[in-house]
C-alpha positions as a printed Julia matrix, in Angstrom:
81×3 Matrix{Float64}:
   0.0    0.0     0.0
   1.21   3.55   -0.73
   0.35   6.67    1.12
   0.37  10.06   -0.85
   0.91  13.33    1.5
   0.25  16.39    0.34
   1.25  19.79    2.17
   0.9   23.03    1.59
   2.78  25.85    2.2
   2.79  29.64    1.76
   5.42  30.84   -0.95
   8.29  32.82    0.26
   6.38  36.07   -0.68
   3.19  35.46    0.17
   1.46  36.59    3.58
  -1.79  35.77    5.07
  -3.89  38.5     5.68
  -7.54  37.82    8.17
 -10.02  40.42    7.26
 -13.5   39.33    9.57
 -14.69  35.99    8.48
 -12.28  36.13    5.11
  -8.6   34.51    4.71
  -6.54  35.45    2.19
  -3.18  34.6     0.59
  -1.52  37.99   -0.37
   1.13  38.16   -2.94
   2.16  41.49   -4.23
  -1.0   42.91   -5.23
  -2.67  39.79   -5.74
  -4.92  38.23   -3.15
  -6.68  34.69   -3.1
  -9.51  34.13   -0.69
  -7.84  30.67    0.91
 -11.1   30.92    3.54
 -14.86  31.98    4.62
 -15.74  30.82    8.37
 -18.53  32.73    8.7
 -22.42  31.36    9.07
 -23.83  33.79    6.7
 -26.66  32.64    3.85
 -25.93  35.37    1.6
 -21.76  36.29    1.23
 -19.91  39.12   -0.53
 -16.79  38.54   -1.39
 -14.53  42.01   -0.95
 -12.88  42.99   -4.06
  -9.88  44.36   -1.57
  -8.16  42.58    1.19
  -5.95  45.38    2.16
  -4.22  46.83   -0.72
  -4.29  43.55   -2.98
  -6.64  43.08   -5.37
  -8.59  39.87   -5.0
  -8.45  37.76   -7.84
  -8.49  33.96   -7.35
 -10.92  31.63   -4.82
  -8.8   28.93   -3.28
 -10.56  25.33   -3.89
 -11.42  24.47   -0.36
 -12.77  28.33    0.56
 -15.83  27.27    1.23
 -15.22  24.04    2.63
 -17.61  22.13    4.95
 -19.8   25.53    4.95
 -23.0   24.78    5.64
 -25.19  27.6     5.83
 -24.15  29.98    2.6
 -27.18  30.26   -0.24
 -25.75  32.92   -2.24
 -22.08  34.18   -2.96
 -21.65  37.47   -4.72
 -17.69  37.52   -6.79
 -15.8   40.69   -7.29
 -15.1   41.35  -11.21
 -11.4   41.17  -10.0
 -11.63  37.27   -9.79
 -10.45  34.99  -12.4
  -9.78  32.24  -11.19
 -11.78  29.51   -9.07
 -10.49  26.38   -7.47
């Protein structure tokens, strides 16, 4: 039997920036929403976290949330997962 581990690490640039219920990745002035804990039904997704732009949604952002109906995307994102 094999095992496969992945981890996962920040690049040397990056920086993780907490903004509320929001987790972001920041490089240069680039941000990727890496995680929503909040409870909320309906989310907005800032366009900003901090000076970066937001432009990518991590693939496990939203993981194991339960209670979100609705998610509005800045025009700044292009890429998901």
């Amino acid at each position: 039997m094999m095992s496969i581990c992945f981890a996962f690490t920040l690049s040397a640039d990056a920086k993780e920036l907490v903004s509320g219920d929001f987790k972001f990745e920041v490089e240069g002035n680039k941000a990727t929403l890496t995680s929503y804990t909040g409870k909320d039904e309906k989310v907005a997704i800032p366009s900003k976290a901090g000076d970066a732009t937001v432009t990518a949604i991590g693939l496990e952002a939203f993981w194991k949330n339960t209670t979100m109906t609705s998610v509005t995307i800045p025009s700044g994102v292009t890429s998901i997962g």
